[in-house]
N, C-alpha and C positions, 0 to 999 in steps of 0.2 A: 566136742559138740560141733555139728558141721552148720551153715551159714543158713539152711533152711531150716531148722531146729529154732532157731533165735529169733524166726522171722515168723514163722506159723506154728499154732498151735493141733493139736490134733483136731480131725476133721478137718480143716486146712484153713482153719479163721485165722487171722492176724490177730497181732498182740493189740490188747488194749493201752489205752493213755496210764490206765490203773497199774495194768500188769506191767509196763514200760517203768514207771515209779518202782513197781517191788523190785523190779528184775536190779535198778540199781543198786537199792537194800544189799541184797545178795550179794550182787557181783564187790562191792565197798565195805563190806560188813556193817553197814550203818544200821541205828537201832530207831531212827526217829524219821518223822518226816520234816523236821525242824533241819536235821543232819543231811538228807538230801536237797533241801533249800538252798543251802550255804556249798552242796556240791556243786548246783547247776548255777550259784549265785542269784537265784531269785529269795523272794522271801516265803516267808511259812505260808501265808497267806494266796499264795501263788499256787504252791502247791496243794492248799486245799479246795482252789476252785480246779485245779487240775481231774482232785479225787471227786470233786461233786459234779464234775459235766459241765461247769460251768466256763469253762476255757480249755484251749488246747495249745498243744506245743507251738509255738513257732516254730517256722526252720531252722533258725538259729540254737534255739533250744534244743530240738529236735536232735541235730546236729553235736552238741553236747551230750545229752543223752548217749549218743553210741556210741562215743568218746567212753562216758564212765562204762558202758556195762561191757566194750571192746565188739562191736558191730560195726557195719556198713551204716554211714549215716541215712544211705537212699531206705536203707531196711527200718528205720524206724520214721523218718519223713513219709514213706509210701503208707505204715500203716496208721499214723498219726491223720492220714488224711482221708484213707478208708475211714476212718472213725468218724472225721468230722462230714462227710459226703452229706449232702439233704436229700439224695435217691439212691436206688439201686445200682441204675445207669450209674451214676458215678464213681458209687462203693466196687463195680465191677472193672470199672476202666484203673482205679488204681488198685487193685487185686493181679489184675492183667500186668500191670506196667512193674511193678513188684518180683510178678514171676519170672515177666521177660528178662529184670534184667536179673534176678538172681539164680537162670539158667548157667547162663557165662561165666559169672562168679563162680558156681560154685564148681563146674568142669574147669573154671583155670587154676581151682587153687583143689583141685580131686577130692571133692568132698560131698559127703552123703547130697543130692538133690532130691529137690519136693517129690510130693506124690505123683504119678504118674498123670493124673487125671489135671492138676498143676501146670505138668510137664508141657500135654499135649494143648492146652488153652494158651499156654504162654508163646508154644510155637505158630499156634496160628496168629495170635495176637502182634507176634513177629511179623510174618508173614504179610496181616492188612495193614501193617502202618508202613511198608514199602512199597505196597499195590498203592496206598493212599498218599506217600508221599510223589510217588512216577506219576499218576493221576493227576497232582497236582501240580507239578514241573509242567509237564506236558499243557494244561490248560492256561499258564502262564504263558509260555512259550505259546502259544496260540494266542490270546488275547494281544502280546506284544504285538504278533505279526500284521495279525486285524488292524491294529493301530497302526501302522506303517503302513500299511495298505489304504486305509481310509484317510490318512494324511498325504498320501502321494496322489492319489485321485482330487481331492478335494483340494488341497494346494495349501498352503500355510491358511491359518485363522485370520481373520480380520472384524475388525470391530465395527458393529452395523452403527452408522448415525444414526 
């Protein structure tokens, strides 16, 4: 099973916090949600506000999580927070940052990658967070020089009586 299989479901949704639980089930043979408590070392109680929406993974959890089911911890942190988003905006930016990075992944280790339609979002999505980051260098490095400049003009600060 290749590293996008584990990460999206068909139609290209991300796994849920629910489906992240079963998937442990599975992957441990465990029969209970009492049995994945004592996996992830939370308690029973943990895990049933996991199953009723009522909490969501930490990263640390999260993190564990891909431990037991043998994933990329960013693959279940990314969808763990798709889940929790309060907008679309948001559920789309970690959708985006998911694919971006599990393009790389999965070309370094030669294994089936996402959908195409995935592919080509994750590459522009690539693409504006280096436009966005040079954008941002560059406005620094300008505001710096502004400031050396209006400090050399203006002369050291001094304190009005």
């Amino acid at each position: 099973m290749g590293l996008g299989s584990n990460l999206y479901r068909p139609g290209g949704q991300m796994k849920t916090t629910i489906q992240w639980l079963d998937a442990i089930k599975k992957a441990r043979g465990l029969s209970s949600d009492y049995a994945v408590a004592k996996a992830l070392g939370v308690t029973a109680q943990v895990i049933s506000h996991y199953r009723n929406g009522r909490r969501a993974f930490d990263p640390y959890t999260a993190a564990k999580v891909a431990e037991l089911v043998g994933v990329e911890p960013m693959q279940v942190i990314a969808s763990v927070e798709a889940e929790r988003a309060r907008n679309d905006e948001q559920r789309a930016f970690w959708r985006r940052l998911a694919a971006a990075w599990l393009l790389p992944m999965c070309a370094a280790a030669g294994l089936a990658t996402p959908a195409p339609s995935v592919q080509a979002a994750s590459v522009q999505q690539v693409s504006n967070l280096h436009i966005m980051r040079t954008r941002a260098r560059r406005r620094a490095a300008a505001a710096s020089a502004i400031a050396e400049l209006a400090a050399a003009l203006v002369g050291p600060r001094r304190a009005i009586p």
